[in-house]
N, C-alpha and C positions, 0 to 999 in steps of 0.2 A: 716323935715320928712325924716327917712329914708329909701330908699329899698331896699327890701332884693333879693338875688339874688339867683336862683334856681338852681344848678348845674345839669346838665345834665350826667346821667349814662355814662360812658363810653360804652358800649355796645349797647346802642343806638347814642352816638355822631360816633363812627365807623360807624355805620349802614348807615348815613346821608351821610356821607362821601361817602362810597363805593354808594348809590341814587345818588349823588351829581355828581360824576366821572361818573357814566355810561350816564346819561341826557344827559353831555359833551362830549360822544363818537359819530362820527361819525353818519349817519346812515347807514348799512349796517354790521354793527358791530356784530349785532346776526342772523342767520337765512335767511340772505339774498347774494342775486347773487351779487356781484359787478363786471359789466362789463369790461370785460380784468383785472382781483385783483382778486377775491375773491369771496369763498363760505364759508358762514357759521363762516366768521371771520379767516378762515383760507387764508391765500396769497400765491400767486407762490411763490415759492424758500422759502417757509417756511421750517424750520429743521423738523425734525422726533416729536421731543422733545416739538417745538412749536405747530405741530398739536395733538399731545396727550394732553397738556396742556389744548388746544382749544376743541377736541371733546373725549377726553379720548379715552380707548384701544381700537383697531378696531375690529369687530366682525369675521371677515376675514383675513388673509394675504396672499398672493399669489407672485409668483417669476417668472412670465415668460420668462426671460432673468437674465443674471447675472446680472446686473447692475442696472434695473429695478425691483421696491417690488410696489402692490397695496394693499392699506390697503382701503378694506372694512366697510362701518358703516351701518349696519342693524337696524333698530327702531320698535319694536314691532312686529307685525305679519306681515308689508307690507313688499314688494319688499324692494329694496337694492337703498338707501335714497342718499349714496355720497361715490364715491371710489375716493380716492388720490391715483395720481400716485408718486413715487418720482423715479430720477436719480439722482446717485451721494449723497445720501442723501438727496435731496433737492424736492421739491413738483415742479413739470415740468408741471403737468395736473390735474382738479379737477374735477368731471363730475355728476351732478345731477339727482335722478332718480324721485325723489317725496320731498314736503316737502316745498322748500327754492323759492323764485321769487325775480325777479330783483326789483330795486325801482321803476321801469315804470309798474308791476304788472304782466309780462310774467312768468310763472311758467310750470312745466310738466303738459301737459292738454291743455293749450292754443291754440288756431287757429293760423292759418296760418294770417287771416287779421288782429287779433288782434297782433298780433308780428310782421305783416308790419307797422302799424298804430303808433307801440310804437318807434319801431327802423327803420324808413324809407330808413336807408342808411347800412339796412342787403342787403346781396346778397344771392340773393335764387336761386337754382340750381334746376329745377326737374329731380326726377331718379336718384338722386345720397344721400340720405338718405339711412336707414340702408336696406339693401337686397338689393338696388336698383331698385325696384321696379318703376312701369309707378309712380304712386301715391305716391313715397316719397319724401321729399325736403332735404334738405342741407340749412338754411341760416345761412349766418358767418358775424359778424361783427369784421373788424382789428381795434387792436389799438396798443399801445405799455406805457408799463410797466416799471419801471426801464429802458429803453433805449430798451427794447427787445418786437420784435414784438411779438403782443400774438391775438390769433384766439377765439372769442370766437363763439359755436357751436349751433346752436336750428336745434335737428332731428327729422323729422318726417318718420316715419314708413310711415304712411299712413294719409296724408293732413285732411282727413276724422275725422280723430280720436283725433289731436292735437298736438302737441310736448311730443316727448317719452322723449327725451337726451335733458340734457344743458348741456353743458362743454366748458372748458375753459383752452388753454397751451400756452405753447412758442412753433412759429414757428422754 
């Protein structure tokens, strides 16, 4: 008896493939924080080339310094979602406004005891969050990256309200 054997479209064995490969990535690989690495799939010292790749043309661009460009990614009517900084060509800082959380679930919006609870060994500073205000924090967690120490940032405005900033550089 013999069987027959079904060929599979080429446009769907692709398809699989490209299912197959993404299953196999990482996770943090889309849409998410990786602690001291990576936002959104994009990595420190990413090229220009690479982050365009990764999140297409920036909605912004900006030059505060010669050396320094921040490319802006605006998403629909909210706020201003993730600005890459880069030096040298190269992605030095990534900073979070909405949108992306770490695998441990800390996203913009989070408390204060919930981002103790996930990362026990942040160091939280009070009064030293954005304006400096009595009521804002600073916690940083260090690690290091390719050999380079890297800071990563949860700001709170005001403890009250949650974490405004996530970001992430080389010290």
């Amino acid at each position: 008896m013999s069987e027959r054997m079904t060929r599979v479209p080429k446009k769907i064995e692709s398809g699989l493939v490209v299912a197959l490969a993404m299953l196999a990535m990482p996770s943090g690989a889309f849409g998410e924080i990786v602690i001291g690495k990576s936002v959104d799939g994009v990595s420190l010292s990413a090229t220009r080339q690479q982050v365009k790749h990764r999140l297409g043309k920036p909605t912004t661009v900006e030059k505060p310094v010669p050396r320094v460009t921040l490319w802006n990614y605006l998403h629909g009517y909210k706020a201003l979602n993730v600005q890459v900084s880069f030096d040298h060509g190269r992605v030095n800082s990534l900073s979070v406004y909405d949108g992306q959380s770490t695998s441990k679930g800390i996203h913009v919006g989070s408390s204060l005891s919930a981002l103790e609870r996930a990362y026990p060994d942040a160091q939280c500073t009070s009064g030293n969050g954005p304006g400096e205000s009595p009521d804002s924090e600073l916690c940083d967690l260090r690690s290091k990256y390719h050999g380079h120490k890297v800071e990563t940032d949860f700001e709170f405005a005001d403890v009250h309200q949650g974490v405004e900033e996530i970001s992430l550089g080389y010290l």
